[in-house]
PAVEX-453559 format. One record per residue (C-alpha): residue number from 1; residue in one letter; x, y, z. Coordinates in nm, 3 decimals, always signed. Each point is the difference from the previous one (the first is absolute). Layout:
<sites>
NUM/A/X/Y/Z
...
</sites>
This chain:
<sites>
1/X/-0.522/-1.027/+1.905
2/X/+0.334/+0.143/+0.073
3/X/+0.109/+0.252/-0.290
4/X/+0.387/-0.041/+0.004
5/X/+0.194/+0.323/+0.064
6/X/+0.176/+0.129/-0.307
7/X/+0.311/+0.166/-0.006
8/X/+0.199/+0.117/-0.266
9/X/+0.367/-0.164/+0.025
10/X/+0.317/+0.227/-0.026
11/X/+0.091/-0.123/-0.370
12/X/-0.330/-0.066/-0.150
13/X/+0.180/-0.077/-0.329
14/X/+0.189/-0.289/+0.168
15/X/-0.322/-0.130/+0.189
16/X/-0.178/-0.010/-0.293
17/X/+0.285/-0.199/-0.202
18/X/+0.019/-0.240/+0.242
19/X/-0.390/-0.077/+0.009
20/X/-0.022/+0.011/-0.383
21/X/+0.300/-0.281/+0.017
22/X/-0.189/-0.176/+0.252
23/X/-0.339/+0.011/-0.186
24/X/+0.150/-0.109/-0.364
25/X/+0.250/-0.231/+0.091
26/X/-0.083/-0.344/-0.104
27/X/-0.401/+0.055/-0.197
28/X/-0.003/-0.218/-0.306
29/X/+0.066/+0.212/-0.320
30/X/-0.367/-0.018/-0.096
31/X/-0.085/+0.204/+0.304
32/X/-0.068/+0.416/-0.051
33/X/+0.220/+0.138/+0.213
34/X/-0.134/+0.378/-0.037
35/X/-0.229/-0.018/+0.277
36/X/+0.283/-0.169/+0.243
37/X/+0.207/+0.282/-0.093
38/X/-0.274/+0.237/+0.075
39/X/-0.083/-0.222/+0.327
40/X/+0.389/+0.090/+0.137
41/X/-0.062/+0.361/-0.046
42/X/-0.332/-0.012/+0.208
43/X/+0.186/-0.219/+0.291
44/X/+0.302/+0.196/+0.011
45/X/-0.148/+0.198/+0.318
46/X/-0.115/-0.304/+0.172
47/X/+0.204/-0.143/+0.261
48/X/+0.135/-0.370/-0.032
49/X/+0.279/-0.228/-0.150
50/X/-0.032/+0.043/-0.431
51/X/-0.017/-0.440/-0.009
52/X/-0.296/+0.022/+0.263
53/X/-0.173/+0.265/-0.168
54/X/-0.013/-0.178/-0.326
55/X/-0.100/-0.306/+0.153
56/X/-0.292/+0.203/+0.191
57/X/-0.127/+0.123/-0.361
58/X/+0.043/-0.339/-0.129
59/X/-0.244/-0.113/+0.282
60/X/-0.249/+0.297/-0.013
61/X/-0.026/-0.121/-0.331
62/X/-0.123/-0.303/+0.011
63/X/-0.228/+0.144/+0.278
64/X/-0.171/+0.206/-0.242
65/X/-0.031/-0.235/-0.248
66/X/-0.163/-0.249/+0.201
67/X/-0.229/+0.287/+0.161
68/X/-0.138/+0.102/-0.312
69/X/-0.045/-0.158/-0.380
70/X/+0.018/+0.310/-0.134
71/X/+0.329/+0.076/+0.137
72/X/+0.147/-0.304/-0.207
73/X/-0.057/+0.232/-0.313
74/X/+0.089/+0.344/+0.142
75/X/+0.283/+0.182/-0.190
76/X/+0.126/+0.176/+0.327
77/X/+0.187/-0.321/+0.095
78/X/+0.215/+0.045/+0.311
79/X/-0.070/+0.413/+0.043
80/X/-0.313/-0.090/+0.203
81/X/+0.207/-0.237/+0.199
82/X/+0.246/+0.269/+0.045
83/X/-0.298/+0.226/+0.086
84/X/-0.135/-0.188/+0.249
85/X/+0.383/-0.098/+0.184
86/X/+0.037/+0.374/+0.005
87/X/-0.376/+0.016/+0.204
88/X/+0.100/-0.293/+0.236
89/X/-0.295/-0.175/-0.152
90/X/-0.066/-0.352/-0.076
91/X/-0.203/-0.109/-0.327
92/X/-0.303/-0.142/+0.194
93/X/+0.011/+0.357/+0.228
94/X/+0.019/+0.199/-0.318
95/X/-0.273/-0.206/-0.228
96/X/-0.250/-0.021/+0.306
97/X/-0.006/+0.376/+0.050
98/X/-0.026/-0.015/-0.407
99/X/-0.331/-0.172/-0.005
100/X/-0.105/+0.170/+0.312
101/X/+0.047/+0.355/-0.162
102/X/-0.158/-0.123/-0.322
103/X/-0.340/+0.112/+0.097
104/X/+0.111/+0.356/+0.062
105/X/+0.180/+0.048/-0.364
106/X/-0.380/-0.156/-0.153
107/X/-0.153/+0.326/+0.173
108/X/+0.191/+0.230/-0.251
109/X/+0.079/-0.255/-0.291
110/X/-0.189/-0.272/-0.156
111/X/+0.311/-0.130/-0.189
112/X/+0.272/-0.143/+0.244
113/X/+0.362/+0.016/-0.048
114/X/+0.169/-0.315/+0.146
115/X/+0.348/+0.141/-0.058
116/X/-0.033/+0.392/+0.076
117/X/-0.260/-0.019/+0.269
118/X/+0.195/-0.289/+0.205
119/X/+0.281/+0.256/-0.006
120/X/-0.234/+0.288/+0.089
121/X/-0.113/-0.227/+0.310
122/X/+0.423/-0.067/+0.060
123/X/+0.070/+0.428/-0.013
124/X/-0.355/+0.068/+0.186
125/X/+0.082/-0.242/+0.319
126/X/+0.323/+0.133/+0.078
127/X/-0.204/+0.305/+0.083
128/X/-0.181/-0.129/+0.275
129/X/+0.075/-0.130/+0.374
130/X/-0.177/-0.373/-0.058
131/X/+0.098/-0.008/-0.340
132/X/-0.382/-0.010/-0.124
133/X/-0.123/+0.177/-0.273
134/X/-0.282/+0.227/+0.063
135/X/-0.302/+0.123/-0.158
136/X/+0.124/+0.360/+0.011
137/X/+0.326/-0.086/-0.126
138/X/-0.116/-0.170/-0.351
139/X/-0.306/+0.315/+0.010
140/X/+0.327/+0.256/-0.020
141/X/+0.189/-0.207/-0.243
142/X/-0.302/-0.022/-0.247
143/X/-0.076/+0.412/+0.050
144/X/+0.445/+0.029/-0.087
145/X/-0.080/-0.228/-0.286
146/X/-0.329/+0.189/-0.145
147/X/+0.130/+0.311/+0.053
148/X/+0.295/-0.099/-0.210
149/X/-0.269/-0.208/-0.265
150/X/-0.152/+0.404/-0.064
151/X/+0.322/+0.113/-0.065
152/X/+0.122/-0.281/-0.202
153/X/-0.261/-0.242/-0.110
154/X/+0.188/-0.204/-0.235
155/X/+0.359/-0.023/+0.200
156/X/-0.185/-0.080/+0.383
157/X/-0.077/-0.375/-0.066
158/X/+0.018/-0.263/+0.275
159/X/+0.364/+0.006/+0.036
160/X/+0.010/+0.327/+0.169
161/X/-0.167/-0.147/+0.284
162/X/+0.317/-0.119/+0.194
163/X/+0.153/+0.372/-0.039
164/X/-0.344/+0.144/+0.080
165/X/+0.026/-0.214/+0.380
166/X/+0.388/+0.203/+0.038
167/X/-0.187/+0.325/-0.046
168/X/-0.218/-0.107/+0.256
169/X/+0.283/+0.058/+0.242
170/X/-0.054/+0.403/-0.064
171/X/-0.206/+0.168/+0.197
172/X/-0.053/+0.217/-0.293
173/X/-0.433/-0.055/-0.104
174/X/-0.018/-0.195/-0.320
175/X/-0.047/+0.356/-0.265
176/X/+0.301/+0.138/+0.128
177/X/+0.171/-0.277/-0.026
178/X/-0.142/+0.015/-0.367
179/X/+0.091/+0.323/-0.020
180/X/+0.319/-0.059/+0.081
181/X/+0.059/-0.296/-0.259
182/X/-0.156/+0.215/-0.285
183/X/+0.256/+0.305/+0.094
184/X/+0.313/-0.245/-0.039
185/X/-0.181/-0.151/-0.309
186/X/-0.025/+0.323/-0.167
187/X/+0.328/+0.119/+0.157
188/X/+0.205/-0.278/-0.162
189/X/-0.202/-0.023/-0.361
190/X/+0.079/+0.405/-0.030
191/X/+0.371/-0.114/+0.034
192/X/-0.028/-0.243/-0.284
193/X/-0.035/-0.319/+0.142
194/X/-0.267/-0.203/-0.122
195/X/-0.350/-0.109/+0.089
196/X/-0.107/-0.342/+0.068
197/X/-0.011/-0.244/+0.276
198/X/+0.348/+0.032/+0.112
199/X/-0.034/+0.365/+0.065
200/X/-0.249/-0.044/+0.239
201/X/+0.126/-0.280/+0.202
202/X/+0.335/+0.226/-0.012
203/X/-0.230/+0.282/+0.201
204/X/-0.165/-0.221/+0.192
205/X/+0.380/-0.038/+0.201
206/X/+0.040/+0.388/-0.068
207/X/-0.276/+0.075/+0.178
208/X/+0.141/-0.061/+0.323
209/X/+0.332/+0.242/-0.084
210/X/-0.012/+0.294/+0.226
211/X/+0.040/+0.212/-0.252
212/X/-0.220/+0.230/-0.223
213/X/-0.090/-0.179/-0.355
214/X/+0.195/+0.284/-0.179
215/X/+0.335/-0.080/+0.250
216/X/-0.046/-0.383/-0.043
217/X/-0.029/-0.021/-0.384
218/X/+0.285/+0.196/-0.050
219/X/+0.173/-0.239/+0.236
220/X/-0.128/-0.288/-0.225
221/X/+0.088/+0.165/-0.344
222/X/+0.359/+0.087/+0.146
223/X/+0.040/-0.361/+0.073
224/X/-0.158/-0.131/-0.313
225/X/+0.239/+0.202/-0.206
226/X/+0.322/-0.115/+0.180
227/X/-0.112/-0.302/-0.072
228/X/-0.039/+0.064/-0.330
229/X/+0.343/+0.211/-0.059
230/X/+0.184/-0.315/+0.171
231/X/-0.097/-0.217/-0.345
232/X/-0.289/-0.212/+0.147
233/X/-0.297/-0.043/-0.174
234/X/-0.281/+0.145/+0.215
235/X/-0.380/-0.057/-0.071
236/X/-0.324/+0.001/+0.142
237/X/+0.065/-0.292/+0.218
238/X/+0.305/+0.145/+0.170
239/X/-0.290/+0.273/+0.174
240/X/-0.058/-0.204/+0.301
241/X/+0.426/-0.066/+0.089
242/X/+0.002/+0.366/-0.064
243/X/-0.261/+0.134/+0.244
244/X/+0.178/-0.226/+0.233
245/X/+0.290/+0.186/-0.001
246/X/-0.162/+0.333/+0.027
247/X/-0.002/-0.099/+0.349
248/X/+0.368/-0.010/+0.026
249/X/+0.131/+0.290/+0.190
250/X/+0.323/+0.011/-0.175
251/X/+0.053/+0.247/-0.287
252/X/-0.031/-0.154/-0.364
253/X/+0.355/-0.063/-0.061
254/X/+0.039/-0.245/+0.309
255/X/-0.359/-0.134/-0.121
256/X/+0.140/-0.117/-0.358
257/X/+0.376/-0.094/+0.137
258/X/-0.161/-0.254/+0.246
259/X/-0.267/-0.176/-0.209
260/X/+0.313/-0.006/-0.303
261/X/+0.232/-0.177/+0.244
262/X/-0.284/-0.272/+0.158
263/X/-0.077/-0.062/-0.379
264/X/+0.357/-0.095/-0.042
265/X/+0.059/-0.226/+0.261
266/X/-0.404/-0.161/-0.092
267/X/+0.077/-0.067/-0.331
268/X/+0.278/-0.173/+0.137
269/X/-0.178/-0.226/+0.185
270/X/-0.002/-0.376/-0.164
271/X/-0.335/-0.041/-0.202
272/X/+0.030/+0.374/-0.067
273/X/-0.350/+0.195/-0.041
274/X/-0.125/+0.158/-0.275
275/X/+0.101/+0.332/+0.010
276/X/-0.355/+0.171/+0.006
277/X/-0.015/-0.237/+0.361
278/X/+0.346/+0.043/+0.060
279/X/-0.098/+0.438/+0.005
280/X/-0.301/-0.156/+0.209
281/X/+0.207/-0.120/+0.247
282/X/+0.312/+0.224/+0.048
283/X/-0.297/+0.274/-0.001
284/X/-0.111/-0.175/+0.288
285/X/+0.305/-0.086/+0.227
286/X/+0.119/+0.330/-0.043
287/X/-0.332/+0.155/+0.142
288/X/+0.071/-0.215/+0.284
289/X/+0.333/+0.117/+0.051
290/X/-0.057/+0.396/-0.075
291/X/-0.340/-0.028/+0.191
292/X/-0.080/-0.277/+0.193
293/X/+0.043/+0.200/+0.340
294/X/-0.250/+0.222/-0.111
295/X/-0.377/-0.008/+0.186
296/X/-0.110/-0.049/-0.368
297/X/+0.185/-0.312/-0.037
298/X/-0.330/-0.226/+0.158
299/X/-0.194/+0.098/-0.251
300/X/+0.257/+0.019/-0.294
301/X/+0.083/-0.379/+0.049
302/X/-0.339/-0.041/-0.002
303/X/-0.091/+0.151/-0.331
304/X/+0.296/-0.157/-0.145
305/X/-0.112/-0.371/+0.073
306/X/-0.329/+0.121/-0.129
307/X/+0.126/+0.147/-0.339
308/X/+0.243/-0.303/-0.052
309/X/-0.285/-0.179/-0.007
310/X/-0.206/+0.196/-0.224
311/X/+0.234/-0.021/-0.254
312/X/+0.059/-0.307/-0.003
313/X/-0.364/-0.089/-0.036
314/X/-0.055/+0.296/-0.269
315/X/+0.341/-0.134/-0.196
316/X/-0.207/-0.354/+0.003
317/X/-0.296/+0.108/-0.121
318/X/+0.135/+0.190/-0.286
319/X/+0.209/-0.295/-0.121
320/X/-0.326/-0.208/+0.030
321/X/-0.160/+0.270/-0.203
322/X/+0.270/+0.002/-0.296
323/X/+0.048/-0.382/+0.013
324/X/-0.382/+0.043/-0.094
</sites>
């Protein structure tokens, strides 16, 4: 397995446009096209012509569904093809190390995940040199994951499990890491914002600012408030494009000017996104441009793919839920 070498492009805005084009252009009506939109933003750092990208995702794809029944039904669509493109992986590659990891995650949890621990086994084989899970690796991510399960039993379900395998990558020990969650927790809920599921998976990217909780939430509220002042509607679910941009080195102003003028020109774009996704996105290809030559930026793109997908599966489930 040959993980592709990423790079961010010199108009990210423009990359991206061109892959969403490529991606949407031509799917039968009936087709969501959230997830391709969401797919664009993820390849917009890999190398390759926009037509032959889309025509790789259409093929990993069918790949996956082939490889695995279960796949057929999943709600993440094309993001875990876009995952594994962005990994140099095949479907067979990816599924095989999968099962072969399975074991490991039945050590520390009876229940399995299908979804979230697949995409814990994508995040915890990029961290190796053969690109096999160990037993030590899934051991760390379950003492990240019940360290955060004493701090917050009834938010640290299975889906933290992918986010748990990026904390991994700190060579922080799992209570300080803990530690360090709970401080930006408490940080942010003393500055208003509110508590929930979204708050945490918004410190989970915080945690690996540089800065001191007290330095980054003010960073965060500043940004949430220009936001705000600007006329958008912000919520709970905008946490996670925020903490994003805390990583942004520019000052607020330049933060809020750049996401407002890639909104513009993506709600241009034909099929035009909602504009919760269309803040999604801009949020995103304006990260890329303000901080995509940072060392940070590995690990940002990473947590990015890994919240898109998230949401999309939490947005699922809670229309499931009211349709109920």
């Amino acid at each position: 397995m040959n993980a592709p070498q990423l790079q961010v492009p010199a108009d990210p805005l423009e990359r991206f446009c061109s892959l969403y084009t490529a991606l949407i252009e031509g799917r039968p009506w009936w087709q969501s096209l959230d997830m391709l939109r969401f797919c664009a933003l993820a390849l917009t750092t890999l190398p390759g012509e926009p037509r032959e990208l889309a025509a790789r995702i259409d093929a990993t794809v069918e790949e996956l569904r082939e490889e695995r029944a279960w796949y057929k039904r999943s709600s993440v669509g094309t993001l875990l093809a876009a995952l594994l493109l962005r990994h140099g992986e095949s479907a067979a590659e990816f599924f095989a190390e999968v099962d072969r990891a399975e074991p490991l995650f039945r050590e520390h949890w009876r229940f399995g995940g299908n979804t979230y621990e697949a995409l814990a086994v994508a995040v915890l084989r990029q961290q190796t040199h053969d690109q096999r899970v160990s037993t030590a690796q899934v051991a760390r991510l379950a003492a990240i994951w019940n360290e955060m399960k004493r701090t917050h039993p009834w938010l640290t379900q299975k889906s933290d499990w992918p986010m748990c395998a990026l904390l991994a990558t700190s060579a922080s020990e799992p209570s300080q890491i803990a530690a360090r969650l709970e401080a930006l927790y408490a940080e942010l809920r003393a500055r208003g914002f509110q508590r929930g599921d979204a708050l945490q998976a918004a410190t989970q990217v915080l945690f690996f600012h540089a800065a001191a909780p007290e330095l980054v939430g003010a960073r965060f509220q500043s940004l949430f408030a220009g936001f705000e002042q600007s006329g958008l509607w912000m919520g709970s679910n905008d946490y996670d494009e925020i903490a994003l941009l805390c990583f942004a080195p520019q000052d607020a102003a330049l933060v809020l000017t750049t996401v407002a003028a890639h909104r513009e020109t993506i709600s241009a774009l034909p099929h035009r996104p909602n504009r919760q996704a269309c803040f999604s996105l801009a949020c995103g290809t304006a990260l890329l441009q303000l901080a995509g030559a940072s060392q940070q930026a590995p690990v940002l793109g990473e947590a990015q793919m890994l919240l898109a997908i998230h949401n999309i599966l939490m947005a699922q489930a809670a229309a499931t839920a009211a349709a109920c």
